[in-house]
N, C-alpha and C positions, 0 to 999 in steps of 0.2 A: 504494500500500500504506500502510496509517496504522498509525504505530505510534506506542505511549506515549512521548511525552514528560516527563508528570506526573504523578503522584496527588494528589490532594488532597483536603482537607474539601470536600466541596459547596458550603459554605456561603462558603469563601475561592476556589472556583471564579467565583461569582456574585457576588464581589465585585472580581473582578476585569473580568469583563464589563460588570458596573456603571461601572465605570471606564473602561474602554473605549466605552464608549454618551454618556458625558459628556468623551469626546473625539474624536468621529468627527469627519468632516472638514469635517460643513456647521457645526461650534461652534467649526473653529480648531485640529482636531488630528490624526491621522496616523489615523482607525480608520474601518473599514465594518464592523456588527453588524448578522447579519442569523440572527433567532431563530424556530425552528420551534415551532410552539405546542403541534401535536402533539405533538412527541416530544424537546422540551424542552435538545433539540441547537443549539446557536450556534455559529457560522462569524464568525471575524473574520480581516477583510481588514487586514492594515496595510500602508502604504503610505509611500512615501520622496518627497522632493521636498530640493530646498536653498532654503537658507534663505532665502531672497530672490527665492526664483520664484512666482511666480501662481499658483495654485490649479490650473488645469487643466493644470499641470506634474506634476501628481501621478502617481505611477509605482506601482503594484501589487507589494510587496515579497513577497509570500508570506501564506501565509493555517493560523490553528492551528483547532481543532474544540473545542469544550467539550463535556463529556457524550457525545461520541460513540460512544467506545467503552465509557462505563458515568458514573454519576452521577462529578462529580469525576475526572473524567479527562479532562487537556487532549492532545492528539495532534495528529500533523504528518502530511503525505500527502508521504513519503518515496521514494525511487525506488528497486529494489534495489538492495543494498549490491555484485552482485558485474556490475552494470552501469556503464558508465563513465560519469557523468552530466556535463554540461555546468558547467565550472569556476564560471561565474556562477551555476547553479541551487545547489551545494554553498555559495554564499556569500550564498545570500539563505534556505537554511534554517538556515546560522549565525547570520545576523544576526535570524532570525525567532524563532529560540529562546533569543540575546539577549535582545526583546522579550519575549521570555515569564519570564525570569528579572528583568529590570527587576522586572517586574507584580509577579512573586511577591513581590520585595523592600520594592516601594513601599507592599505590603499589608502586609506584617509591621510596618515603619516607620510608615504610620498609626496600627495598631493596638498599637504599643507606648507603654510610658507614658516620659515625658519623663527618666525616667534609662534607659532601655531603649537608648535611639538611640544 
């Protein structure tokens, strides 16, 4: 079931995907961006590892949707609330929507001007 985790400008949506595509994992960073051309929808995988392991230690943490549920709208695929979901799934859509509030943060802190921050 996907439900809203976000609204946002379109345009801070795509700049956060941006951000994510300049950090997937074959550049050194935690993200898989994978963009439907048709329908304008992005799927990002983030992924966990510790810090000191190889590369194909990489562990699949959860995955948010862009646009999927309308322009600017990021969403999560949630399990329902009155099922008793597995303790580790409820802590990797916390730590997934963690990631998603970093992004939003790290966007606003880009784009503020240097008394802002």
């Amino acid at each position: 079931m996907h439900t809203v985790y976000k609204a946002l400008a379109p345009e801070d949506v795509e700049r956060i995907i941006a951000y994510c595509q300049e950090h997937t994992i074959q550049k050194g960073g935690l993200f898989e961006v994978y963009l439907d051309p048709d329908t304008q929808v992005t799927t990002v995988v983030v992924n966990s590892r510790l810090e000191d392991e190889p590369m194909e230690k990489f562990c699949p943490l959860g995955t948010f949707y862009c646009n999927y549920l309308g322009p600017g709208i990021i969403s999560l695929e949630e399990e329902d609330p009155h099922h008793d979901g597995m303790p580790s799934a409820k802590n990797h859509i916390k730590a997934i929507k963690q990631t998603i509030d970093t992004l939003t943060t790290r966007r606003g802190q880009r784009d503020a001007g240097p008394n802002e921050q």
